[in-house]
N, C-alpha and C positions, 0 to 999 in steps of 0.2 A: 504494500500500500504506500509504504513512504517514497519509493522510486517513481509511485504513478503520480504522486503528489508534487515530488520536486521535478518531475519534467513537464508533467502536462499542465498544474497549476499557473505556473507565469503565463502559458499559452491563454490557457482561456481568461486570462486576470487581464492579460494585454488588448485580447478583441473582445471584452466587453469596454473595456476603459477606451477602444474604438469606436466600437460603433451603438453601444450602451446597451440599456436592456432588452432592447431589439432581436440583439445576438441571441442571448441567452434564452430567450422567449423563441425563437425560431428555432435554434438547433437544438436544443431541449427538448422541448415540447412537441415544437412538432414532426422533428426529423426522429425522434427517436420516441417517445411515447404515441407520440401521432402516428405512425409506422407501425408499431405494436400491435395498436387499438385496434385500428379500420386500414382497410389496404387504400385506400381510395384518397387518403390524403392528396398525394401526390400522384395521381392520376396515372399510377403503373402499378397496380397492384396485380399480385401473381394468386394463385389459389392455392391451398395449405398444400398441398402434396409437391408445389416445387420447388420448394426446400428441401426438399431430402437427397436426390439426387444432388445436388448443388453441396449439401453438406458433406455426404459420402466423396464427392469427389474434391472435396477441400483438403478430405481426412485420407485422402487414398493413403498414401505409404503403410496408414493403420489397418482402412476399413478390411484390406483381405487377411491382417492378422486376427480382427477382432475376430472374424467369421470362423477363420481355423479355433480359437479358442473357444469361442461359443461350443462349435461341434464335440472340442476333447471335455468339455465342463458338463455338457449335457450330451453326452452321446444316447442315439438310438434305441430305447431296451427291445430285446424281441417279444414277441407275442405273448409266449410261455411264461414272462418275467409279472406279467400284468396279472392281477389277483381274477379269479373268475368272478365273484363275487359285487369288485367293480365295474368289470361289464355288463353284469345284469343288473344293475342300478339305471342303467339308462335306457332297458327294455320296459 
């Protein structure tokens, strides 16, 4: 926190002492909680599912670790491993 505070504080200390609370009010607000809210802010809004791809490919070097990991964390059980008794719950 303190490295975000001693680099990026002066930045934003210096463009609002520019252009006042204009700044602050605009990129605040509405570039980033107005972004949040409603896509329509800014008249490019995307629909929830395209972010995910956009995210996996941000994370690639990870995303095809995570997946191998997923599979060794929870692998497959066979059929035989499943109690009978659970499957007849859902008959």
């Amino acid at each position: 926190m303190i490295p975000f505070l001693i680099v990026a504080l002066p930045w934003y200390a210096l463009c609002t002492a520019r252009n006042g609370m204009a700044f602050l009010v605009d990129f605040f607000w509405k570039h980033n909680v107005g972004r949040f809210l409603t896509a329509n802010v800014l008249q490019h809004g995307q629909p929830f599912w395209f972010y995910i791809p956009i995210a996996l490919a941000a994370l690639l070097p990870w995303t095809p670790l995570a997946a191998v990991a997923a599979v060794r964390k929870f692998p497959a059980r066979p059929a035989a491993a499943v109690p009978a008794c659970l499957g007849s719950a859902w008959c």
